[in-house]
C-alpha positions as CSV (number, residue, x, y, z in Angstrom):
1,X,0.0,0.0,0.0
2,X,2.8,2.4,-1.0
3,X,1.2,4.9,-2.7
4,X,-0.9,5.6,0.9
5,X,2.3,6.8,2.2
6,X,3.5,10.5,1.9
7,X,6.5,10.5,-0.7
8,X,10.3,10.3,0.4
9,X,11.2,13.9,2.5
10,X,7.1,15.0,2.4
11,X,4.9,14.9,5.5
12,X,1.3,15.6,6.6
13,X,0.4,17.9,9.7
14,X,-2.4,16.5,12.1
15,X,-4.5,19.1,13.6
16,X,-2.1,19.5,16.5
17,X,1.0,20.3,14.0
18,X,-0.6,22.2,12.0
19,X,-1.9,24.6,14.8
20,X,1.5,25.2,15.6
21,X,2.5,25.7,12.4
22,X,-0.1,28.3,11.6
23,X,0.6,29.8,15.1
24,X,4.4,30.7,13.9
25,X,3.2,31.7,10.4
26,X,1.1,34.2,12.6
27,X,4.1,35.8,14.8
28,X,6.3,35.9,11.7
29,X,3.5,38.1,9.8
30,X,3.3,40.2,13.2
31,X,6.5,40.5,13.1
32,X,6.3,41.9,9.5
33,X,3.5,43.9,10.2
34,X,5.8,45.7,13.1
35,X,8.9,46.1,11.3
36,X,6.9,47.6,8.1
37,X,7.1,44.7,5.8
38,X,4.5,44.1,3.4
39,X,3.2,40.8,2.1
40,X,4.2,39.8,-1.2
41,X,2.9,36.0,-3.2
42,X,5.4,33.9,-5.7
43,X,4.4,31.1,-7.6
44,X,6.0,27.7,-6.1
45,X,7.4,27.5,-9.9
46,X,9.7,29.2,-11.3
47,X,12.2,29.2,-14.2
48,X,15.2,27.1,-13.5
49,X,17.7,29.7,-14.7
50,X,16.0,32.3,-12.7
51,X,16.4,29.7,-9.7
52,X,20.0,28.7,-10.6
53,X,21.5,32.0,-11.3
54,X,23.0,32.2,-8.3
55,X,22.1,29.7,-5.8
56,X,25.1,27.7,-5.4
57,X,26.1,24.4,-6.7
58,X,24.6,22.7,-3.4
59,X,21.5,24.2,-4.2
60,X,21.5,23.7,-7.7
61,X,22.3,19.9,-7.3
62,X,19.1,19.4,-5.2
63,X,16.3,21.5,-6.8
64,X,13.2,19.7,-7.9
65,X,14.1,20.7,-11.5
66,X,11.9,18.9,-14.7
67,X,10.7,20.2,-18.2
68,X,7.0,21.2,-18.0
69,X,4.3,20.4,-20.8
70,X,5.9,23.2,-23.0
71,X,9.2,21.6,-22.9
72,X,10.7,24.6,-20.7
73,X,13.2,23.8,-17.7
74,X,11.5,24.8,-14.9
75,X,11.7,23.9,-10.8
76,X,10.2,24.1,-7.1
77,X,11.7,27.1,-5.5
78,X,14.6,26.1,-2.9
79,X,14.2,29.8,-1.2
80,X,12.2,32.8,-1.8
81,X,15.2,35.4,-2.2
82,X,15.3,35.0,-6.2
83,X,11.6,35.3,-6.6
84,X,11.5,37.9,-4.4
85,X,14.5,39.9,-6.4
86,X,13.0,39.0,-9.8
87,X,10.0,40.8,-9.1
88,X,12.0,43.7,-7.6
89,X,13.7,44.1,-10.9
90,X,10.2,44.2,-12.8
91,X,6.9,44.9,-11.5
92,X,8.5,47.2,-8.3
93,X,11.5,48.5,-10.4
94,X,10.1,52.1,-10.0
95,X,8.8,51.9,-6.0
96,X,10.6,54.2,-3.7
97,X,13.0,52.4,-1.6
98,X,13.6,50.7,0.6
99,X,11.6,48.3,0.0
100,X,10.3,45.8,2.8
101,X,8.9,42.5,1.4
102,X,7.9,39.7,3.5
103,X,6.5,35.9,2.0
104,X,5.8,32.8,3.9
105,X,5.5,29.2,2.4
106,X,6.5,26.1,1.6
107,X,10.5,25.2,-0.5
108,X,11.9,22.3,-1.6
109,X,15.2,21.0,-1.7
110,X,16.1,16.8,-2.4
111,X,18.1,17.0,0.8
112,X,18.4,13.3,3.0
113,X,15.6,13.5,5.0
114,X,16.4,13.4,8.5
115,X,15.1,15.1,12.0
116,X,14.6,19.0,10.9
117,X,15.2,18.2,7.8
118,X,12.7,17.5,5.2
119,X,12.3,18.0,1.2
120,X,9.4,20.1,1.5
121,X,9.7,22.6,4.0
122,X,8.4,26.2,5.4
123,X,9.7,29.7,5.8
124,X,9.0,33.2,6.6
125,X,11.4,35.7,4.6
126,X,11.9,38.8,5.1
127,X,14.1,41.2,2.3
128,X,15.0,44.9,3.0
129,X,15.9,46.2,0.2
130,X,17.5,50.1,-1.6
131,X,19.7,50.0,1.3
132,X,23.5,49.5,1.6
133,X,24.0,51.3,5.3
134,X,24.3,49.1,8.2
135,X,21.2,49.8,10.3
136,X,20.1,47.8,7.5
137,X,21.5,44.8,8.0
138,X,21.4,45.5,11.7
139,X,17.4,45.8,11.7
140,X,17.1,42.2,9.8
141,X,19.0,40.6,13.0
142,X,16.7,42.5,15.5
143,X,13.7,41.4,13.3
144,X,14.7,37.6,13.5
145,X,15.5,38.2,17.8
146,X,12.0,39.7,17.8
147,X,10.9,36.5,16.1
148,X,12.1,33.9,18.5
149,X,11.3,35.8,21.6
150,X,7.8,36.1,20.3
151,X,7.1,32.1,20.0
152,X,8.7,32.3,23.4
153,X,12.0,30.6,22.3
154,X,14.7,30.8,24.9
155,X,18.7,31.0,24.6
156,X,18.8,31.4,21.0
157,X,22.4,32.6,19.3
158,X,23.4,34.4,16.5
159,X,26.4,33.4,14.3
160,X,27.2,36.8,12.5
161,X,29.8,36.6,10.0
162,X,31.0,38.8,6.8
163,X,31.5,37.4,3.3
164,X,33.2,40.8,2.2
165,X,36.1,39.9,4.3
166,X,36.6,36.3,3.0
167,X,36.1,37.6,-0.7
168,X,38.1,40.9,0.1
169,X,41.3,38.6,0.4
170,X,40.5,36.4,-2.1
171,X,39.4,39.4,-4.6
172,X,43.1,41.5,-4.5
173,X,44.7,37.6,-5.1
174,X,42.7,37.5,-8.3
175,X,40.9,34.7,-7.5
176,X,38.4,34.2,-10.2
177,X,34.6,33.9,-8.6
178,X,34.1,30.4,-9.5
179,X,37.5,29.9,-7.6
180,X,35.9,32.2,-4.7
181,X,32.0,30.1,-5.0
182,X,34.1,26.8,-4.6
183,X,36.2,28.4,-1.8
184,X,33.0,29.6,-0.1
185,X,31.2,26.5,-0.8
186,X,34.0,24.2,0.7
187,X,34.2,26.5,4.0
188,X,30.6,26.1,4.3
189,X,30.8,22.6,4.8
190,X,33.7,23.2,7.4
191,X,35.9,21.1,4.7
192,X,38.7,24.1,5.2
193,X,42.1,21.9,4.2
194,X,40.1,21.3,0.9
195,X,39.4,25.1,0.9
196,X,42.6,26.3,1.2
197,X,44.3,23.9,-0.9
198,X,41.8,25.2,-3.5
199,X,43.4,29.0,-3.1
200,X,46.7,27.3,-3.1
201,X,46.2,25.5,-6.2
202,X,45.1,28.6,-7.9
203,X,48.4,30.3,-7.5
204,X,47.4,32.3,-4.3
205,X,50.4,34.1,-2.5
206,X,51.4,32.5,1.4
207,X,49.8,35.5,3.0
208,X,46.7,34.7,1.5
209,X,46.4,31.2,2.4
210,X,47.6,32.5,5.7
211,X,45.4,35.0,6.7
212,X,42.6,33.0,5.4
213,X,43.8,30.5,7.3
214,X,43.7,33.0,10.6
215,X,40.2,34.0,9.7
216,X,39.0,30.0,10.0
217,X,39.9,29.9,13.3
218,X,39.0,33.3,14.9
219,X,35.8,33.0,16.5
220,X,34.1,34.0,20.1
221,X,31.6,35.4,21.7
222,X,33.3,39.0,22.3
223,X,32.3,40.4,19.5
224,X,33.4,43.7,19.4
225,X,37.4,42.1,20.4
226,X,36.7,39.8,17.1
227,X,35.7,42.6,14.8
228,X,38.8,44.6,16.0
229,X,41.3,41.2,15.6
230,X,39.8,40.7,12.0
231,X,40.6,44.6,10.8
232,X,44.1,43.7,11.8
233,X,44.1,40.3,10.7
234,X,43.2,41.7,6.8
235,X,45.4,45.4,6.9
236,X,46.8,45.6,4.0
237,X,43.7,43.9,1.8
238,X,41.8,47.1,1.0
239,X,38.2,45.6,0.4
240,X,38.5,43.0,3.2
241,X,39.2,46.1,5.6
242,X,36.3,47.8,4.7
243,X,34.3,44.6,5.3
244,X,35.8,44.4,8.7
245,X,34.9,47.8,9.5
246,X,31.3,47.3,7.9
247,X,30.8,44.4,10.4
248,X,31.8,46.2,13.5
249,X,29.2,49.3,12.3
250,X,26.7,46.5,12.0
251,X,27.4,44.7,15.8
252,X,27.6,48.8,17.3
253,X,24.0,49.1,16.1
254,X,22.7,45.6,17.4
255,X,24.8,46.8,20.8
256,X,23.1,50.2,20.9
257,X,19.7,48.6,20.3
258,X,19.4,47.2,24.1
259,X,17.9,43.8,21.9
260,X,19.7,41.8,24.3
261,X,21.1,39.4,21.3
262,X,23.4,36.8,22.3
263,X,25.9,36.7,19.3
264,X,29.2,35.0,18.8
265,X,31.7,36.6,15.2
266,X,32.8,33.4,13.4
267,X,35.7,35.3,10.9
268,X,35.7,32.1,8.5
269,X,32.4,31.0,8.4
270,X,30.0,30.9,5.0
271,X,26.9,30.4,3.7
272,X,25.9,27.9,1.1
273,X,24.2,30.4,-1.6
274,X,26.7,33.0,-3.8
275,X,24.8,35.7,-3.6
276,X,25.5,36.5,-0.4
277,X,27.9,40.0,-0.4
278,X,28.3,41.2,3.1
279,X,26.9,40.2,6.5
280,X,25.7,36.8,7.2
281,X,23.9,35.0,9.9
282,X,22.5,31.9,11.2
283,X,20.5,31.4,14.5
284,X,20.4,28.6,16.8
285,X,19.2,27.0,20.0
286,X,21.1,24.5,22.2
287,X,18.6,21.9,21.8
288,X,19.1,21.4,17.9
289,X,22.3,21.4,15.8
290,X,20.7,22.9,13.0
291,X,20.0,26.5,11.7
292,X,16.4,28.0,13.0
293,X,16.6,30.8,10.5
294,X,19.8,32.5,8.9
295,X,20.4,35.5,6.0
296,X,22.6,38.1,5.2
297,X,23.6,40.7,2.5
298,X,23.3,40.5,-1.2
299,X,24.0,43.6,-3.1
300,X,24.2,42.4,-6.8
301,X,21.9,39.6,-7.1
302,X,18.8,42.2,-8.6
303,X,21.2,43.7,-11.4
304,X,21.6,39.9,-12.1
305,X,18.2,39.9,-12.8
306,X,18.3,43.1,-15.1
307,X,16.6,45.6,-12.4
308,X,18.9,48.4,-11.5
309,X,21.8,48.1,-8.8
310,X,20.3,47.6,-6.0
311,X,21.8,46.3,-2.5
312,X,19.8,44.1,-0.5
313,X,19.8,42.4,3.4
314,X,17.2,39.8,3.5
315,X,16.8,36.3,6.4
316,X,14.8,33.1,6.0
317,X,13.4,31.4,9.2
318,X,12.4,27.4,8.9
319,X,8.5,27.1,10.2
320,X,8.9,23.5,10.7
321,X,12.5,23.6,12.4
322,X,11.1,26.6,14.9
323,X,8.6,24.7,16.2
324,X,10.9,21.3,16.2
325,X,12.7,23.5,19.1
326,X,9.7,25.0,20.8
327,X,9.3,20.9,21.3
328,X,12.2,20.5,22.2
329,X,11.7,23.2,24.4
330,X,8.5,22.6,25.6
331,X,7.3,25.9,24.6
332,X,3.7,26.5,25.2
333,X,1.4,28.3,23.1
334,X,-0.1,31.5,24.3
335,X,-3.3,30.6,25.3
336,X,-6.3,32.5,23.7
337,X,-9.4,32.4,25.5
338,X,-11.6,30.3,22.9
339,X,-15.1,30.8,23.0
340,X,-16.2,27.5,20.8
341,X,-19.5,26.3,20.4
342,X,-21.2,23.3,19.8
343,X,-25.2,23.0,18.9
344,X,-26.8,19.9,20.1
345,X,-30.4,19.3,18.8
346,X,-32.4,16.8,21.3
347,X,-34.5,15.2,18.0
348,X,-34.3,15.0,14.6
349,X,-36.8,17.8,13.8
350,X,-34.6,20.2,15.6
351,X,-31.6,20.1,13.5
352,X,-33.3,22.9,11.6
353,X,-32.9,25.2,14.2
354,X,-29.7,23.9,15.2
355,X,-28.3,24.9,11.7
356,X,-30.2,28.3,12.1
357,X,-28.7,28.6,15.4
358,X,-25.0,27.9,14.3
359,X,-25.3,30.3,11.8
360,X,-26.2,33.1,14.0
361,X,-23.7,32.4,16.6
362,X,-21.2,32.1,13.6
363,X,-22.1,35.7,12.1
364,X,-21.3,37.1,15.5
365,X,-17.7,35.5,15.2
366,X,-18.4,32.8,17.8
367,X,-16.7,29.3,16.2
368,X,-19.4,26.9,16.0
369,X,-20.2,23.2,15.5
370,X,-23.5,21.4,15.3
371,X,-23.5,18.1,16.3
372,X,-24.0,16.0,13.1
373,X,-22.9,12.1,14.7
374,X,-27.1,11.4,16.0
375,X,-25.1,11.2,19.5
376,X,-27.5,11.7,22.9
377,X,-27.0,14.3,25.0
378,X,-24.9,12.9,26.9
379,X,-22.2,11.5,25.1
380,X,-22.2,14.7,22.9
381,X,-21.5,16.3,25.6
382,X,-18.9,14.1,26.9
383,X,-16.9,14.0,23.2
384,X,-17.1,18.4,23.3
385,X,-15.7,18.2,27.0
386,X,-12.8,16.2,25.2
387,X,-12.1,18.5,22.5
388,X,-11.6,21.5,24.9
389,X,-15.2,23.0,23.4
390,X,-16.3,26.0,25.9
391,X,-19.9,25.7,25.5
392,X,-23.0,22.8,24.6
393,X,-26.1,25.0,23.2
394,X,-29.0,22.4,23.8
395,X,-31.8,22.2,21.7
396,X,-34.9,20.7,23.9
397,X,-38.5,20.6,22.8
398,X,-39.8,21.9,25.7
399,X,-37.4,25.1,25.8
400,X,-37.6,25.5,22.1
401,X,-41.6,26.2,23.0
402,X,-41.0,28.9,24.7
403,X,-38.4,30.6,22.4
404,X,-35.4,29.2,24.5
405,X,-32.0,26.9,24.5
406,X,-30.3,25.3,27.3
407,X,-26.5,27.2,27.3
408,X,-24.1,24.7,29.3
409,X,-20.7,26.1,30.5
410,X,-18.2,22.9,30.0
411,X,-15.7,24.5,32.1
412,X,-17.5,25.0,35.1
413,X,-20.2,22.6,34.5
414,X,-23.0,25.5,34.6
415,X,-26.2,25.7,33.0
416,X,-29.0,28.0,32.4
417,X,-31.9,28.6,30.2
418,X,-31.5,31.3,27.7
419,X,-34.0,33.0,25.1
420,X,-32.5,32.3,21.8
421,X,-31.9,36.4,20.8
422,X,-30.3,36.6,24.1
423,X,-27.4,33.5,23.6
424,X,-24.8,35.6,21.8
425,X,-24.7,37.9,25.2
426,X,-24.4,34.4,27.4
427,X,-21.8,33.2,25.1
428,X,-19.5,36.6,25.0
C-alpha cells in the first residue's frame, strides 16, 4: 500500500501540528507587520535559470528541477530570495525604496531526510531592500531576535559573520569567482584543508592562504574584540578592511539597540548560496544542531536579474525547524481564551434550528459546530468536554416552546436557560 504513504522527505500535519504551524506563520506576519514589511505571493514555480542563477552548486544539485508540458526547464523554489528579487527588478522596479517585502510558504530542496530536515519545507522571509548602510543589516538581525522571543523561544544565538572579508582577500589575489564560490562553498561545509588547498592550487600568494587561514579559526563570543582582531588580521587587503569595519558598524548598532542578542563573530564562516555580499547569519538553539533561520547581504543579485543596482539584506526562518525546538523546548502556546461552540439538537426535527442557530452564533464571530454524529446528549456532551469546546447549546423541545435553549458552560459545569436572541450575550 505504498502509494498511501507521503512521498520520500514529504509529510502531513495532524491538527495539532498544524496549529503550531499556523501559530508561527502568525508571529512571523506580526512581526512583519511591526517592522513595516508588506506581504508579497510567488508562484511555487519558477524558471530554473532564474532559480540557478545564483544559488550555489549545493543548491542547484538538489532543486526539484523537470521540463513542463511546454518543454521549458523549470523547478520548485529552494528559497524565496530569487523570486522575491526578480520581481524587484520588474513589477516594483520604480517603487521608492527601501523596500520591505515579507513571503511565507512552503520550498523544496532533495536534501536526505532526516530530524529538521525535510524535502518540503516552510519559511517566513523577510528582504530589505535600496539599502546599503548598516542599520540595514542590523534591523534584519533585530527582526529575526523579535521572532524567537515572540514564539517564546529561549537562549537562541546568533552566528554573524562577513563574506566581504573572506572575498576581500581572495578578490586582490585575483581569485576568479568560480575559484571564490568553490572556496566559499567548501568552507561552508567546514571542509577548510580542501578550501585552502583550492586558493593554493590557484596560484594564491602564502599571505593569502595564511590570513585565510587566521580567519578559519577566529571565533568567540566577544564580539566587538573579534571585529577589531579581523581589521588587523586583513590590513593591507583594501576591500577585506572595509568589510571588517562594515561588520563592527553593524554589531555597534545591534549593541546600541538594548535587543539583548546573544551573538558570537565566526571570521571564516560561510553560507551555502553566492549571492551572499556582506553580513551573514545563522541562528540557533542548544537543543538542535541545525540552523532555525539565517540570511545576510546581497547587493548584486537584482542587477543579475536586469533591475537596476540595487543592495539588498534579507533572512529566511524554517516554520517546521522553529517549532521542532519550541518541542524540544517545551514551549507553550499562548493561550487565547476560545469561546467554541457546539449546537446539540435533542431530535431530529430540531436540526433545523440547530443549523439556524450555528449560523447566527457564527455571524457574531463565535466558532461553532453542530452536532452531526445522531449522538444523545450525553455523550455529545462528553466528546465536546474532550475537544476543549467552551460551550454545549441544547436544543430541547420543551425550551424551544417557549423561544429558549439550554446554554451549558463545560468548564465550570453551569447551566441556564436562555432566550434564543439573548445567547450571543451568554456566550460573550
Amino acid at each position: 500500500m505504498s502509494q498511501l504513504k507521503t512521498v520520500r522527505g514529504m509529510r502531513d500535519f495532524l491538527p495539532e501540528e498544524a496549529k503550531r504551524m499556523k501559530y508561527i506563520e502568525a508571529k512571523a506576519r506580526r512581526v512583519a507587520e511591526l517592522y513595516g514589511y508588506q506581504e508579497i505571493i510567488t508562484p511555487v514555480v519558477e524558471s530554473y535559470e532564474l532559480l540557478a542563477a545564483k544559488a550555489g552548486e549545493e543548491i542547484r544539485s538538489r532543486m526539484f528541477a523537470f521540463r513542463d508540458l511546454g518543454d521549458r526547464m523549470v523547478a520548485l523554489r529552494p528559497e524565496f530570495t530569487a523570486s522575491v528579487a526578480r520581481i524587484v527588478a520588474t513589477a516594483l522596479k520604480n517603487e521608492p525604496k527601501p523596500l520591505r517585502l515579507f513571503s511565507v510558504g512552503s520550498v523544496y530542496r532533495y536534501d536526505e531526510p532526516q530530524k529538521g530536515r525535510y524535502r518540503e519545507f516552510w519559511q517566513s522571509n523577510y528582504e530589505l531592500m535600496g539599502s546599503k548602510k548598516p542599520e540595514a543589516d542590523a534591523e534584519i538581525i533585530m527582526l529575526t531576535n523579535s521572532l524567537m522571543k515572540s514564539v517564546g523561544l529561549r537562549n537562541c544565538t546568533f552566528k554573524i559573520g562577513h563574506v566581504g572579508v573572506l572575498r576581500g582577500v581572495m578578490t586582490e589575489e585575483n581569485l576568479y569567482e568560480d575559484t571564490q564560490n568553490a572556496v566559499m562553498q567548501l568552507m561552508d561545509k567546514k571542509q577548510y584543508d580542501e578550501a585552502f588547498k583550492l586558493v593554493k592550487d590557484a596560484k594564491a600568494k602564502e599571505k593569502c592562504v595564511k590570513t585565510l587561514k587566521k580567519l578559519a579559526e577566529l571565533k568567540g563570543g566577544g564580539v566587538f574584540e573579534i571585529a577589531e582582531r579581523i581589521k588587523e588580521y586583513v590590513k593591507g587587503y583594501e576591500k577585506a578592511e572595509a568589510a571588517a569595519e562594515n561588520l563592527y558598524e553593524i554589531l555597534k548598532l545591534i549593541s546600541e539597540s538594548k535587543s539583548k542578542i546573544a551573538a558570537v563573530v565566526d571570521a571564516g564562516f560561510a553560507r551555502g548560496l553566492e549571492y551572499y555580499t556582506g553580513m551573514i547569519f545563522e541562528v540557533t538553539v542548544p537543543e538542535i544542531d541545525i540552523a532555525l533561520g539565517g540570511g545576510g547581504r546581497y547587493d548584486r543579485l537584482i542587477e543579475l536579474f536586469g533591475g537596476e543596482p540595487t543592495p539588498a539584506v534579507g533572512v529566511a526562518h524554517g516554520i517546521d525547524r522553529i517549532m521542532l525546538a519550541m518541542q524540544t523546548q517545551k514551549t507553550p502556546l499562548e493561550k487565547k481564551e476560545e469561546r467554541r461552540v457546539v449546537v446539540i439538537p435533542t431530535k431530529n426535527e430540531f436540526i433545523g434550528r440547530a443549523m439556524e442557530i450555528s449560523r447566527m452564533l457564527r455571524d457574531a464571530d463565535i466558532p461553532t459546530e453542530v452536532e452531526v454524529m445522531g449522538r444523545k446528549i450525553a455523550k455529545a456532551l462528553e466528546d465536546a468536554d474532550r475537544r476543549r469546546i467552551k460551550y454545549a447549546v441544547i436544543i430541547g423541545e420543551k425550551e424551544l416552546k417557549e423561544g429558549s435553549v439550554v446554554v451549558r458552560d463545560l468548564t465550570k459545569r453551569e447551566q441556564k436557560t436562555v432566550e434564543i436572541e439573548k445567547v450571543i450575550e451568554e456566550i460573550v
